[in-house]
N, C-alpha and C positions, 0 to 999 in steps of 0.2 A: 739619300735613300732612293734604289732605283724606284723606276716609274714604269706603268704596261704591263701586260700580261705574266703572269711566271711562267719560265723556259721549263724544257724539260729536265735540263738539268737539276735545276731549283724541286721540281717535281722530282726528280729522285733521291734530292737531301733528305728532301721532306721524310721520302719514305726511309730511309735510312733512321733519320729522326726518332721518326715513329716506332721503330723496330727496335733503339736503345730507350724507349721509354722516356723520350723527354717530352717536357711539356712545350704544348704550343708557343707561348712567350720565348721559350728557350731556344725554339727551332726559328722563329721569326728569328730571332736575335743574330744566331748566325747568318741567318739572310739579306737581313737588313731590311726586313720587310717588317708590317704591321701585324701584328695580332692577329687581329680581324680577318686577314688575307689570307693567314694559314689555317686558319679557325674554317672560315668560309670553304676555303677549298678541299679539306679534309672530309668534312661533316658532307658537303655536295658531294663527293667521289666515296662513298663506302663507309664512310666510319673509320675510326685509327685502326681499327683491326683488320677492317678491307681494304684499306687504299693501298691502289698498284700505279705507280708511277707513268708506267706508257698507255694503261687504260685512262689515266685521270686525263694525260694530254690530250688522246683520239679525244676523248667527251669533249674536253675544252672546243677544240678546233671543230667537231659538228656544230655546238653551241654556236660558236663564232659564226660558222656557214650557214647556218638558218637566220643567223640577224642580217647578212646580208642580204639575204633575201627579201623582195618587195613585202611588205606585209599584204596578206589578203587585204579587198575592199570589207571595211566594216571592225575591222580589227587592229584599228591603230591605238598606239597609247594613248590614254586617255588624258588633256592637258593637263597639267600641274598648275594646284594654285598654290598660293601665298610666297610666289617666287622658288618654289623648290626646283630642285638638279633632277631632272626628268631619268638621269641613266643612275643617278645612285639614287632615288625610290625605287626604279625597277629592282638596281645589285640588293638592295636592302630587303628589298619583299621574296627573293630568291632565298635569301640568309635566313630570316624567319621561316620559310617553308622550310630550308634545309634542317633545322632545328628539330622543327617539330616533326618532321621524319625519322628523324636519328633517335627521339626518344618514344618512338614506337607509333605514331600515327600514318595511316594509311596516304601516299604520295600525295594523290587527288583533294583528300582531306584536307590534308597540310594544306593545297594552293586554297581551296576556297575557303578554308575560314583564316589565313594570312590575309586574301583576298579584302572578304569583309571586314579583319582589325585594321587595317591601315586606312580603309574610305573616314573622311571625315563624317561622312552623315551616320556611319556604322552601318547602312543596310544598303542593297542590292537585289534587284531583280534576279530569276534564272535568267533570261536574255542580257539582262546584265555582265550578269557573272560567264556566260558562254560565251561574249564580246571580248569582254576584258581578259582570260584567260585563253580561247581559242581551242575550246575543247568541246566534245560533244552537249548535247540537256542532258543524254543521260548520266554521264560521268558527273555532270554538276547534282543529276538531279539524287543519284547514287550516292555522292559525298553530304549531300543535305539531312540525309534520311537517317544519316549515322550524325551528324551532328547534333540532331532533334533528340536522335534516343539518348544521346548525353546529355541533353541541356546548355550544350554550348550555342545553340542559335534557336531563335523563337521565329514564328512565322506571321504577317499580320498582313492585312487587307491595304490598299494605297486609294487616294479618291476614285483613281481607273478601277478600283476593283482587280487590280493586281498582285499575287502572292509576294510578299517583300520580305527578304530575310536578314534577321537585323541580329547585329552580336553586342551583346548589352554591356556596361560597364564592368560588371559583375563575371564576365566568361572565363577569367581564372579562378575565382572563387567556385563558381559553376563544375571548371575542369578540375582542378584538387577534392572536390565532394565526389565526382565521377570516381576518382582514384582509389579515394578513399573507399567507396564503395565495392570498386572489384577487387582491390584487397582485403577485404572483408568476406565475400565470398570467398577466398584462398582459404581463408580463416577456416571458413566452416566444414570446407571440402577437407583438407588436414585434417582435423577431429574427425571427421567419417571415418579417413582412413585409421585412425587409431583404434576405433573399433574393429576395423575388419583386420587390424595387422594382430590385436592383441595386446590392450593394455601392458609394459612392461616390457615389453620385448624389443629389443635394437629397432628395429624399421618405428614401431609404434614412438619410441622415447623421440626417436627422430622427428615426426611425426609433428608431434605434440611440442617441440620446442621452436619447427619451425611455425606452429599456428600462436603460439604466445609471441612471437616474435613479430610475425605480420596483425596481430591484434594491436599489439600497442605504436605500432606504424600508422596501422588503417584508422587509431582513435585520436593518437596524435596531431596526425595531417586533418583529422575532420575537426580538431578542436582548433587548432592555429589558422584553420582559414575561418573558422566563426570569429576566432576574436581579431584575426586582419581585416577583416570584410571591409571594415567602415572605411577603411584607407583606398580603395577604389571609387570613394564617392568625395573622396573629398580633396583637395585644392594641396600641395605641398607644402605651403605655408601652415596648415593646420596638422596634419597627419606625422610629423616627430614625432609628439610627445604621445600620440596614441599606437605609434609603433614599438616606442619603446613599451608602454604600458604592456601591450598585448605580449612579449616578448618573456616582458619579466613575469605577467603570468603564465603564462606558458612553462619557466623553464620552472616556477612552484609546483606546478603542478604535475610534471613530468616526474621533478624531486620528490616529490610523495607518492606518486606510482610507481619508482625506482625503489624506492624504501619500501613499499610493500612486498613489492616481488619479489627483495632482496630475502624481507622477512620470510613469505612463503621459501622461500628457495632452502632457508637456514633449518625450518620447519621440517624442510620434506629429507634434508640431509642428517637431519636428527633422529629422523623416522627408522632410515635406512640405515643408522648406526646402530640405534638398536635392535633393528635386526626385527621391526616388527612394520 
């Protein structure tokens, strides 16, 4: 398996790749490269449907050009404990930000709350997070303000009497209730619009099919993260048998709100055979 950087040739398989629709494992395959490498660099460059092969290389090679760079005083990597590989925590904490860019979170956002899920202690100063990341207080302090209004980071006092921001074990549960929630809002804005288009009419039936749709998305995702929750507090040894549990209820209960709608659905097709 080659080793180092992908060339740019590799970079324009890629996008070859990408443009007959294969998947990443398939496009590594030909490469002979890992997963993760073409995952990585895809998701950092644009997304499958943005990545341009001689912009992804320029990126690379700036990227390359500022690690050579001395780092400023004050802003060197922070040591690694428990023997960890100092450059694959950095490529690693890249890969999470990348992620969580690509499904919709703001650049800045992504770095500091990656930031604070990878510290062991789980929390971080703003001079912290301005050190470790090398960016403005306000960018940090900008990305904070939006994590708060989600619930994904809480704020608390240190013996200095210093603001400390901590991401609790719970901050995917936290971010799927978030989800849930502005899909929920889609919900309601939908029905609005069904009144103002005109119960019954194309735009309205449209309307209305796409608000039952993101309803039972929005109650879904808020039910399956209540009954996963307890799996982020507890140890792998214990958390099988309650993933399965939560799974099997979930898919009962999904099964009987499928049957319902099914019924209303049969309901409302009977309605309109008769023509009443």
């Amino acid at each position: 398996m080659p080793g180092g950087r992908l060339t740019q040739q590799e970079r324009r398989e890629i996008a070859l790749g990408l443009a007959d629709g294969l998947a990443y494992a398939e496009i590594a395959r030909r490469l002979d490269r890992p997963t993760s490498t073409i995952t990585r660099e895809v998701l950092r460059n644009g997304g499958p449907t943005a990545y341009r092969a001689d912009l992804a290389h320029r990126a690379t090679e700036r990227r390359a050009h500022r690690r050579r760079q001395p780092a400023p005083r004050g802003t060197e990597a922070p040591e690694q404990a428990y023997g960890r590989d100092a450059e694959a925590v950095r490529a690693y904490e890249e890969t999470l930000t990348t992620v969580m860019t690509a499904s919709g979170m703001p650049s800045m956002t992504a770095r500091v709350l990656a930031c604070l899920t990878l510290t062991d202690t789980g929390s971080l100063t703003a001079s912290e997070l301005v050190q470790r990341l090398g960016v403005s207080p306000a960018s940090v302090s900008k990305a904070i303000t939006f994590l708060e209004s989600q619930g994904l980071v809480r704020r608390e006092r240190d013996e200095r009497r210093r603001d400390r921001y901590v991401v609790d074990d719970d901050v995917w549960y936290q971010s799927m209730m978030a989800s849930a929630r502005s899909i929920a809002h889609l919900v309601e804005t939908a029905r609005e619009g069904v009144q103002v288009f005109v119960p019954g009419t194309p735009a309205a039936v449209r309307l209305e099919n796409i608000a039952r749709f993101l309803d039972f998305v929005s109650e879904s995702t808020a039910r399956a993260a209540e009954q996963a929750r307890e799996i982020l507090r507890t140890g792998p040894a214990t958390d099988t048998a309650r993933t399965d549990t939560a799974r099997t209820d979930a898919a009962r209960t999904d099964a009987a709100r499928t049957d319902g709608t099914r019924t209303d659905t049969a309901r409302t097709d009977g309605t309109r055979t008769d023509g009443t």
